[in-house]
MMTF fields as JSON, N, C-alpha, C and O atoms, coordinates in Angstrom:
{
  "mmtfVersion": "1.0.0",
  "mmtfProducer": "UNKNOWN",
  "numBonds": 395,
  "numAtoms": 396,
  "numGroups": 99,
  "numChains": 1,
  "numModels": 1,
  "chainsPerModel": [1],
  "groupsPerChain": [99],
  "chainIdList": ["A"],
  "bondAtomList": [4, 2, 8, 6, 12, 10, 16, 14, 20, 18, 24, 22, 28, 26, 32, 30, 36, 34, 40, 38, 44, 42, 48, 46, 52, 50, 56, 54, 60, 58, 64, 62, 68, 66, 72, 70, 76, 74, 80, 78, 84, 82, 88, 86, 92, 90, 96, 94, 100, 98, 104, 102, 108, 106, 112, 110, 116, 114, 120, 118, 124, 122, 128, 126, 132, 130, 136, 134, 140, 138, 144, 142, 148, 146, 152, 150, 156, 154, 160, 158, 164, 162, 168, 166, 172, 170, 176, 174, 180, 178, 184, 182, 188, 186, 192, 190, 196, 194, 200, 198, 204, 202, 208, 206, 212, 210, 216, 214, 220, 218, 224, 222, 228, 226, 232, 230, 236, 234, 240, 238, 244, 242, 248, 246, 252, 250, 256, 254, 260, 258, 264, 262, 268, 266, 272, 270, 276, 274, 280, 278, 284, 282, 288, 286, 292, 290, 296, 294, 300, 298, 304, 302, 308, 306, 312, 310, 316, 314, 320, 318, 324, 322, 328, 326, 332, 330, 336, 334, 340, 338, 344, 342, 348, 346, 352, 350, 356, 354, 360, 358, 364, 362, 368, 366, 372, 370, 376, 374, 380, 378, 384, 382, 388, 386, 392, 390],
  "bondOrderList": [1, 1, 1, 1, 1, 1, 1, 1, 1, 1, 1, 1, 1, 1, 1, 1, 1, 1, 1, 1, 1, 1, 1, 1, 1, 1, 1, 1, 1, 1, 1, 1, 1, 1, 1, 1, 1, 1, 1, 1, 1, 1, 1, 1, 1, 1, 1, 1, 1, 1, 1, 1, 1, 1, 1, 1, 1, 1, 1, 1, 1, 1, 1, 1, 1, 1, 1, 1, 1, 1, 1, 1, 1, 1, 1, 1, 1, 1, 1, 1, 1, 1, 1, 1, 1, 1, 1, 1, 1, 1, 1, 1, 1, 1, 1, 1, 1, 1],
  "groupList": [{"groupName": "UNK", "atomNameList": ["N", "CA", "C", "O"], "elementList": ["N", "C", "C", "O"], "formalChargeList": [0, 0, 0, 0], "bondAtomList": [1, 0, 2, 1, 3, 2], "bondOrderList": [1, 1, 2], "singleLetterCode": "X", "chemCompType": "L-PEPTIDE LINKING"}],
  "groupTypeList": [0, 0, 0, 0, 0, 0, 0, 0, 0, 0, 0, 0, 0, 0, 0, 0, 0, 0, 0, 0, 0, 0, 0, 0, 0, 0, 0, 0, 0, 0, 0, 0, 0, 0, 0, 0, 0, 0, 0, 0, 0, 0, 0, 0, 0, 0, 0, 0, 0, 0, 0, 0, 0, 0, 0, 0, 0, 0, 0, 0, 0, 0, 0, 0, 0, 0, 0, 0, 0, 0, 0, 0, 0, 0, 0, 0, 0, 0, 0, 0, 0, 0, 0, 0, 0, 0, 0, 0, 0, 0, 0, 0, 0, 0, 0, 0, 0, 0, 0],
  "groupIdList": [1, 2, 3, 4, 5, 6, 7, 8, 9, 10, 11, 12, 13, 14, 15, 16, 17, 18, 19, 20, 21, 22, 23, 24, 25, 26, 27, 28, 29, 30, 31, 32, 33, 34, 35, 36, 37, 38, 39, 40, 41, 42, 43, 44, 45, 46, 47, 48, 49, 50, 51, 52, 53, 54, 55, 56, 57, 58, 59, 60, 61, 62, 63, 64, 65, 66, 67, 68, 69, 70, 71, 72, 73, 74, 75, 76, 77, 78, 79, 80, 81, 82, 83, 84, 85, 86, 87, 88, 89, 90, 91, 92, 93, 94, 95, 96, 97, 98, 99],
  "secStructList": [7, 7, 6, 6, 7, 7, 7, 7, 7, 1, 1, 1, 3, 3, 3, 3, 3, 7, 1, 1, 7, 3, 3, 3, 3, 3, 3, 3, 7, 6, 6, 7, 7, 7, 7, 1, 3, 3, 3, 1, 1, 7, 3, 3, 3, 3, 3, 3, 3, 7, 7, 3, 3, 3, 3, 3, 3, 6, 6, 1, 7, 7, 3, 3, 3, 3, 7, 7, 6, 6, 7, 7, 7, 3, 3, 7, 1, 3, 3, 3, 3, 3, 3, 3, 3, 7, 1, 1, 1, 7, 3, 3, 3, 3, 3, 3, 3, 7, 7],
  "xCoordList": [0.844, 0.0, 0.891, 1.634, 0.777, 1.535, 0.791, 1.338, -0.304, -1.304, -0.423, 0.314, -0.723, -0.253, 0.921, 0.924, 2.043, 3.001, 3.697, 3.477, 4.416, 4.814, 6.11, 7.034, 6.248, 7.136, 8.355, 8.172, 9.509, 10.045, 10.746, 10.235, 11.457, 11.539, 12.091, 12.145, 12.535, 13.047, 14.551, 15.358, 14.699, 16.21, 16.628, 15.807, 18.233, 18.151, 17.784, 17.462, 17.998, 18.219, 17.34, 17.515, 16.433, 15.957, 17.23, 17.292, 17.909, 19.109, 18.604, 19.324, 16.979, 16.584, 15.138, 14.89, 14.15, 12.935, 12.435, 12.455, 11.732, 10.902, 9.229, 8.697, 8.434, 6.918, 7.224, 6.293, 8.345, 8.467, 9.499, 9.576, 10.291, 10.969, 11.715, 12.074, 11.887, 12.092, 13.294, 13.204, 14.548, 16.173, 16.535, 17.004, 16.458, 16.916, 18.634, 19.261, 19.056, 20.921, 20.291, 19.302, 21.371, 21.41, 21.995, 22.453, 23.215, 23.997, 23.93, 23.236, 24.419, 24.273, 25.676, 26.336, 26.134, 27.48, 27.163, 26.103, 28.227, 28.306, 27.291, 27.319, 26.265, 25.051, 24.244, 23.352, 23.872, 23.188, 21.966, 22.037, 20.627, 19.664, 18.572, 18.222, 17.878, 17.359, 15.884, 15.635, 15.156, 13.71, 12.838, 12.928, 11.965, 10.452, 10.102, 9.965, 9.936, 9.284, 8.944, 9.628, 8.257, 7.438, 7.92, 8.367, 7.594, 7.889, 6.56, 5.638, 6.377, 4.828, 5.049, 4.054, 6.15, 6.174, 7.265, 8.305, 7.193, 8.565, 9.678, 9.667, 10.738, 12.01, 13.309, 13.309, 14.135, 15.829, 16.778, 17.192, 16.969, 18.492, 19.901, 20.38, 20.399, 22.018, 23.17, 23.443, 24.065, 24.663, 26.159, 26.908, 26.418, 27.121, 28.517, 29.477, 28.273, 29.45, 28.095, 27.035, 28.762, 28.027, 28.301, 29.271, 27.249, 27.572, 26.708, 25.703, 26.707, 26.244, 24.502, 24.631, 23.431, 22.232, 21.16, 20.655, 20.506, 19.263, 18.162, 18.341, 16.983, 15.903, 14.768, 14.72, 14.047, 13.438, 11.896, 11.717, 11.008, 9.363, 8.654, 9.357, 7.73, 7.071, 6.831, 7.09, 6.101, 5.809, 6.862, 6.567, 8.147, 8.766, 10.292, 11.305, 9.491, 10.291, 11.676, 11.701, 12.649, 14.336, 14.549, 14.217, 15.148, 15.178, 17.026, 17.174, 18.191, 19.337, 19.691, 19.458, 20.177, 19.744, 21.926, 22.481, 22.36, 23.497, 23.733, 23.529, 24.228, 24.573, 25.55, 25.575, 26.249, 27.831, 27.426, 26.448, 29.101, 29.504, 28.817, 28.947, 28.034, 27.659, 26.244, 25.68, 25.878, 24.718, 23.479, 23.222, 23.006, 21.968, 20.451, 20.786, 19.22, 18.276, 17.134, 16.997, 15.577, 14.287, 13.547, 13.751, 12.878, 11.889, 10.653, 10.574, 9.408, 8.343, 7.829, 8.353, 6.822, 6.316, 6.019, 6.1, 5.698, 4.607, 5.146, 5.573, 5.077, 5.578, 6.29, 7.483, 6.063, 6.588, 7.48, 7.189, 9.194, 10.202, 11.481, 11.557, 12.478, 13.97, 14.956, 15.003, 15.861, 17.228, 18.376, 18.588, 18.932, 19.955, 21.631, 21.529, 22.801, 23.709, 24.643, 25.194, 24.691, 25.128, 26.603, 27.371, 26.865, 28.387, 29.261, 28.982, 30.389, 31.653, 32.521, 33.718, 31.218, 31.576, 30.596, 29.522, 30.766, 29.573, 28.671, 29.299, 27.75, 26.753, 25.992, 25.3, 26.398, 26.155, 25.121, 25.357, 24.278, 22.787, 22.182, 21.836, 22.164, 20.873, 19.736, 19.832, 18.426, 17.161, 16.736, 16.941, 16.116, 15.621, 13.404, 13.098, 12.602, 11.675, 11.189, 11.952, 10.282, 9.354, 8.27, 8.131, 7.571, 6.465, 5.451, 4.295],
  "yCoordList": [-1.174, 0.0, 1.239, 1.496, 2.116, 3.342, 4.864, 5.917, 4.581, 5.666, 6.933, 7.77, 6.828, 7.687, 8.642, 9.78, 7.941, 7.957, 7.317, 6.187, 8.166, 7.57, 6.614, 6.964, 5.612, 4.605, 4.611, 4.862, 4.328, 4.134, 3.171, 2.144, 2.817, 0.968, 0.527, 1.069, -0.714, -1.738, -1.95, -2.326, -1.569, -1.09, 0.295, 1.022, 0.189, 1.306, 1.343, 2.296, -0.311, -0.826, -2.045, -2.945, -2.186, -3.7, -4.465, -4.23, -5.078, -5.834, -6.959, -7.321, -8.051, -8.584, -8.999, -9.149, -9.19, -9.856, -10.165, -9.611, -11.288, -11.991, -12.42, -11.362, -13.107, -13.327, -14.004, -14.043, -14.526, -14.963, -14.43, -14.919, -13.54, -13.056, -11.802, -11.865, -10.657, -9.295, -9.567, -10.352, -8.726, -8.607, -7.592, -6.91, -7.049, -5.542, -5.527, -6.444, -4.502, -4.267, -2.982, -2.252, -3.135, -2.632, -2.411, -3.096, -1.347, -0.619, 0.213, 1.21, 0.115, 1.254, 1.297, 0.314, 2.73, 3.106, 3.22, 3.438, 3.029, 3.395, 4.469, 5.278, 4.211, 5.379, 5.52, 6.098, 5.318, 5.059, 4.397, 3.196, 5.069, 4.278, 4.431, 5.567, 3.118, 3.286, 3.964, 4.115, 4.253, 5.175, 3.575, 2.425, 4.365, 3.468, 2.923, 3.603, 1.681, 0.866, -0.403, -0.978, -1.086, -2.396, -3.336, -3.053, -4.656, -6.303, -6.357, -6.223, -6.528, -7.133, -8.576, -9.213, -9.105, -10.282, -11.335, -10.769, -12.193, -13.002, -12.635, -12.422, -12.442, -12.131, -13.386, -14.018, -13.127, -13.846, -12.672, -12.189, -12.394, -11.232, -12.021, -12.531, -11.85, -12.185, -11.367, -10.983, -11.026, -10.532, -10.833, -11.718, -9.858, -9.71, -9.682, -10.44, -8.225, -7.303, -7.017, -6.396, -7.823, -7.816, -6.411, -5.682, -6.182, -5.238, -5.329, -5.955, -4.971, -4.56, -3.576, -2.38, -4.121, -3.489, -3.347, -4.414, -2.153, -2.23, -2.202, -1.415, -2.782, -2.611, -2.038, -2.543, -0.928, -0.047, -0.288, 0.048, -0.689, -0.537, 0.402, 1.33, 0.828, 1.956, 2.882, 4.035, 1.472, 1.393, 1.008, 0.467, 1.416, 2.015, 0.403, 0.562, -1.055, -1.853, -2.186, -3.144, -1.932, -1.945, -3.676, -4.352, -4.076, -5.31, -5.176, -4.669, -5.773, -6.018, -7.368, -8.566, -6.841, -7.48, -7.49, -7.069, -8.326, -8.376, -9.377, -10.55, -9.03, -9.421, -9.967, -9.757, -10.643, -11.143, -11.751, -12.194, -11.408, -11.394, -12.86, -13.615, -13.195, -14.312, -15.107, -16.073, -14.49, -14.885, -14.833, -14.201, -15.567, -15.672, -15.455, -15.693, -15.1, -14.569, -14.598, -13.441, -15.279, -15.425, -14.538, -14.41, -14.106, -12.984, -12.704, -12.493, -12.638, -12.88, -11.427, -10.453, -11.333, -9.882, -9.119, -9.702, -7.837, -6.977, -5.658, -4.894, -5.449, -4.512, -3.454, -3.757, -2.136, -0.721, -0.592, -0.475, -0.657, -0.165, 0.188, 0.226, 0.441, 1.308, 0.597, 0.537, -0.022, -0.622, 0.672, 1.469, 0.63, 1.811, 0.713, -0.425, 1.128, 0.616, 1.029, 2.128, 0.411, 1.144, 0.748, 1.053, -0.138, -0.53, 0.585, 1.778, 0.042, 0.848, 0.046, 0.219, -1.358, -1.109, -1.217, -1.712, -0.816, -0.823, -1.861, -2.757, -2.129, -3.145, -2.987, -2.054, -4.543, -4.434, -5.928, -6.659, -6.25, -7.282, -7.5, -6.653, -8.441, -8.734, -9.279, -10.287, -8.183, -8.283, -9.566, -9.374, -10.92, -11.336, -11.704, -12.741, -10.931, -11.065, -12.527, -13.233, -12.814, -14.252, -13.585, -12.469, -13.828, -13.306, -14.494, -14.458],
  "zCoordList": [0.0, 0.0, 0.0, 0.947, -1.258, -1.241, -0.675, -0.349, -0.703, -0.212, -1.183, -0.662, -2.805, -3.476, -3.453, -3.922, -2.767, -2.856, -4.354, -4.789, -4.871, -6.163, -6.177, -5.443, -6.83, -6.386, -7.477, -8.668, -6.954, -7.959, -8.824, -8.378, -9.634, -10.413, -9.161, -8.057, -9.643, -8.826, -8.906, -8.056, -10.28, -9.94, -11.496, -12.055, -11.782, -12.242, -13.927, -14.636, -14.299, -15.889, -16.019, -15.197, -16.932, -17.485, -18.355, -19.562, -17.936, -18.91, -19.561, -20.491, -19.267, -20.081, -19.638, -18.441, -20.64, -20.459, -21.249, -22.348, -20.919, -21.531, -21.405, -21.742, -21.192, -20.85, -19.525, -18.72, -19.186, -17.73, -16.878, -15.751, -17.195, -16.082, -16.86, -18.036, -16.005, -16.373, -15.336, -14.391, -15.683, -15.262, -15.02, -15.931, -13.6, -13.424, -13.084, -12.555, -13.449, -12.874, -11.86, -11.924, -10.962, -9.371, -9.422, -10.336, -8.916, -8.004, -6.954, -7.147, -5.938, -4.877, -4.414, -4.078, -4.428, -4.033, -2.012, -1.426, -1.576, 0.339, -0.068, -0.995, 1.025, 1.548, 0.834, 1.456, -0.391, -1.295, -1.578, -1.839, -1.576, -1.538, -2.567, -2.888, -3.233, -4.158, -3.476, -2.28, -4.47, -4.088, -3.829, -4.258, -2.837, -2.496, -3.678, -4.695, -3.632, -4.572, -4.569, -3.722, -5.073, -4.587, -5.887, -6.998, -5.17, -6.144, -6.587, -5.782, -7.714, -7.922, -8.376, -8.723, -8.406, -8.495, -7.616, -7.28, -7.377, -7.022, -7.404, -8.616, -6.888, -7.442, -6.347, -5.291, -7.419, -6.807, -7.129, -8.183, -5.804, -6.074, -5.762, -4.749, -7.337, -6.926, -7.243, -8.381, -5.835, -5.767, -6.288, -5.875, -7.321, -8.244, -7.646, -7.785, -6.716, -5.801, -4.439, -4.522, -3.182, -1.979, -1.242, -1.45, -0.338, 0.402, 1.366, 1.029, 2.367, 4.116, 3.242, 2.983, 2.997, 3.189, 3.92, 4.266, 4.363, 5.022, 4.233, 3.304, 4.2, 3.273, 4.811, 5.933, 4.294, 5.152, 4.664, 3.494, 5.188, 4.989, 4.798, 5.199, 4.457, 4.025, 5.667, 6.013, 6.5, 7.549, 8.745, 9.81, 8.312, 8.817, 9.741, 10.423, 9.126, 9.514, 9.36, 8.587, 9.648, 9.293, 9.494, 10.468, 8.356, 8.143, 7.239, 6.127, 8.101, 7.934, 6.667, 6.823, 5.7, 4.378, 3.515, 2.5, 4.914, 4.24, 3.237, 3.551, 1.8, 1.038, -0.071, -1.284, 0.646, 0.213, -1.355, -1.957, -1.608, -3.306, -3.275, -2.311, -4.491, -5.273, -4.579, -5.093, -3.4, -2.708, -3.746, -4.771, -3.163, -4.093, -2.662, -1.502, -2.886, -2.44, -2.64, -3.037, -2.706, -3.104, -2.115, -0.908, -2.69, -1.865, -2.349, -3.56, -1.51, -2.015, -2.292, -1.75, -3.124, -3.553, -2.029, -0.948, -2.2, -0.817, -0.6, -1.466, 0.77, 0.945, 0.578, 0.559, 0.219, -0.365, 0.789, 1.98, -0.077, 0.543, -0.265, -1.494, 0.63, -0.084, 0.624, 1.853, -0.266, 0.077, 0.114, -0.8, 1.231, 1.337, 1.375, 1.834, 0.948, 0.698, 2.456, 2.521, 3.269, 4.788, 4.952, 5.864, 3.665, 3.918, 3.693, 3.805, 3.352, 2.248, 1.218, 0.99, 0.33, -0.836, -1.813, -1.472, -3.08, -4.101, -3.903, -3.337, -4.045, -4.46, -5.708, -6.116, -6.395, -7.47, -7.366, -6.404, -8.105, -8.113, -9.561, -10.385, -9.609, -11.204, -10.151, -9.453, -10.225, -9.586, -10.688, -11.886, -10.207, -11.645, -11.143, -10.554, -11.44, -11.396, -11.902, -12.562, -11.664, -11.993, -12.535, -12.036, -13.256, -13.945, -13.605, -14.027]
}
């Protein structure tokens, strides 16, 4: 629920899609956080280049979302929120949606 709050993608690039799964590229430099925005579908985040993240709730839940190089990650759709980068090194991710 955004209560017309405007959201923003999921990450910064579509790098591929198809009728079953859409491929976002991620980066977040130290301190760095992407804008409010929601999964509308299943996704697997794998981390490319890991880093120390917080993912923050609309509603305000802080959820510690560390992510080491080559991890891999399933996460179910919901909640409107913003991943902030709290480490000190890049984080880099291919978001891969499930359609």
């Amino acid at each position: 629920m955004s209560d017309g709050i405007e959201l923003g993608p999921v990450g910064q690039e579509i790098v591929y899609e198809n009728d079953r799964v859409r491929v976002w590229h991620i980066r977040l430099e130290p301190g760095e956080s992407q804008p409010l925005h929601r999964h509308d579908h299943p996704y697997l985040v794998v981390a490319v280049q890991g880093a120390k993240n917080v993912v923050q709730t609309i509603d305000g839940t802080r959820i510690d979302a560390d992510e080491p190089t080559g991890g891999v990650v399933y996460r179910d759709p919901g909640a409107v929120h913003m991943l902030t980068n709290v480490g000190n090194t890049t984080y880099l991710a291919r978001l891969v949606e499930l359609k």
